[in-house]
N, C-alpha and C positions, 0 to 999 in steps of 0.2 A: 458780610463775607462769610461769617461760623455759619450762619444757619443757611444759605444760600448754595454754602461749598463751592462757592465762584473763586477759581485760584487768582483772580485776578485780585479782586479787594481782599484775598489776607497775602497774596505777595506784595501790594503796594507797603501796605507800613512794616512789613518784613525787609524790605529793601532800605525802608529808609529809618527804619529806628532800632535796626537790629542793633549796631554798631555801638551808637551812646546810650543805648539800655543796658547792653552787656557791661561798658565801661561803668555804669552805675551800679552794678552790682560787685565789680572787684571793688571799686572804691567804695560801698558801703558795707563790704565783709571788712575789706583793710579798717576803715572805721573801727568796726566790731570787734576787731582786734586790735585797738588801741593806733592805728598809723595812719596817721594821714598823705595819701596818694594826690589828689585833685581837690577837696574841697567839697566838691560835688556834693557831697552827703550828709556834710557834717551838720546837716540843719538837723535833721534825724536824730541826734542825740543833743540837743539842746531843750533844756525842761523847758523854758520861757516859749517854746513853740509848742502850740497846741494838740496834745496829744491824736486828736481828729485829724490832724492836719499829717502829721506823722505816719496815723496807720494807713490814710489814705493814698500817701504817697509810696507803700510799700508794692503796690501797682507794677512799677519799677522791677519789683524784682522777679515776679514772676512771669513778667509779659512778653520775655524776649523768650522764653521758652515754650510758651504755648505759641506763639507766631511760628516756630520751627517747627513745632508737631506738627502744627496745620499745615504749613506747607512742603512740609513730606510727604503725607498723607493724602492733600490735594494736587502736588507738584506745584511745582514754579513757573509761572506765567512770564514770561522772557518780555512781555509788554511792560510787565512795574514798572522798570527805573524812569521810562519814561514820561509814565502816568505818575510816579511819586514827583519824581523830577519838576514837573510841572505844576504841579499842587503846593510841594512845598515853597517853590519860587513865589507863588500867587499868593498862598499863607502869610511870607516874608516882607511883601509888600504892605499889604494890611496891617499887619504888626509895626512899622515902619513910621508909614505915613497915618495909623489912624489910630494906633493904640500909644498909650502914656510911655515915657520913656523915661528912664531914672533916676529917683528924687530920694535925698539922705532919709525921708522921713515918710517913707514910703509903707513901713508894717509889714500887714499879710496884703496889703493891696496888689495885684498883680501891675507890673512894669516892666519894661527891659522883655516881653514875649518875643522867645526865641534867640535872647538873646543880641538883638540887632542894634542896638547900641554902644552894645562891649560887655565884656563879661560878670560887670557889676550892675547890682539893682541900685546902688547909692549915686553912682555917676557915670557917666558917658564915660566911653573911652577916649585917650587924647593924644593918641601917638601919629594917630592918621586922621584925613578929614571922614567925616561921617557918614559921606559917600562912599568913600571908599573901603571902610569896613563893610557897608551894605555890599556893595559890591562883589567883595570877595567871599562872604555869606551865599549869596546869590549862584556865584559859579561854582565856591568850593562845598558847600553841600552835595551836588550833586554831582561834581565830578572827583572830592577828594575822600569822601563816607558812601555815598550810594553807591558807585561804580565799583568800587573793590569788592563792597556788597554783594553785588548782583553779578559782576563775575565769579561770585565766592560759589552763591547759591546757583547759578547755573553749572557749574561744577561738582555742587556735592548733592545738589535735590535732583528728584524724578523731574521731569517737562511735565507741565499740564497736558493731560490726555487730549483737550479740542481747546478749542480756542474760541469759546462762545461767547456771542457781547452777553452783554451784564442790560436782564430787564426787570420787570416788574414783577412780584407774584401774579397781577392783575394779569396782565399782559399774558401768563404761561397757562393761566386758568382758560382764559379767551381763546389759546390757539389749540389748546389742550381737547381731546374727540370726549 
């Protein structure tokens, strides 16, 4: 999407990870000032977690602001929420039905992706059946986080200037005189 300047692929994860990126970043200033808000972050200051592991996840904090530069600067493709919408639903599945779900003795091993089991890596959630968290994963991602989102950013960003499909460099070379 950066190097492409396709408003489409930097509006999609603008749409869909502006929301609990930014939330990751008041929760991991609150952190840095001694308070805990969510949770969320507090791995970030725990020495037993690999320093590696740490700066790499700092990612987080400046990601939700260059997605906003870009798509000020390219506009907002009014297509995302439905392109995010539908990807992450697909992602959710996958993580669901094919990746590991959460075990007390789990480490740095990744589990629980995307959260679709409950909001622990140590154990399933147990207040609902497991569908039904899935479930509500499924429809409130994109209509309780993206949607306010993209109403947000269709409100305060530029419109993408055309509305051009998304091809290949090959492809532009080949039609190019």
């Amino acid at each position: 999407g950066i190097w492409r300047e396709s408003p489409l692929l930097v509006s999609m994860p603008t749409v869909g990870i502006l929301a609990p990126q930014l939330l990751w970043v008041v929760d991991f200033l609150a952190e840095l000032g001694g308070v805990s808000l969510t949770g969320m972050t507090a791995y970030m200051f725990k020495a037993e977690n690999p320093l590696f592991l740490r700066g790499l996840s700092l990612f987080h904090g400046w990601l939700p602001f260059l997605l906003v530069y870009l798509v000020w600067r390219l506009g907002y493709d009014r297509r995302a929420w439905a392109a995010w919408s539908g990807l992450a639903v697909a992602v959710l599945f996958v993580c669901f039905f094919l990746m590991p779900g959460p075990r007390p003795d789990a480490g740095l091993d990744p589990v629980n992706i995307n959260y679709v089991w409950g909001m622990s890596d140590h154990a399933a959630q147990t207040f609902m059946p497991a569908w039904a968290w899935f479930a509500g994963l499924a429809v409130g991602i994109p209509a309780l986080i993206c949607w306010p989102t993209h109403r947000l950013l269709i409100w305060l960003m530029p419109q993408a200037s055309a509305t051009l499909p998304v091809t290949s460099p090959v492809a532009s070379a080949v039609t190019s005189p």
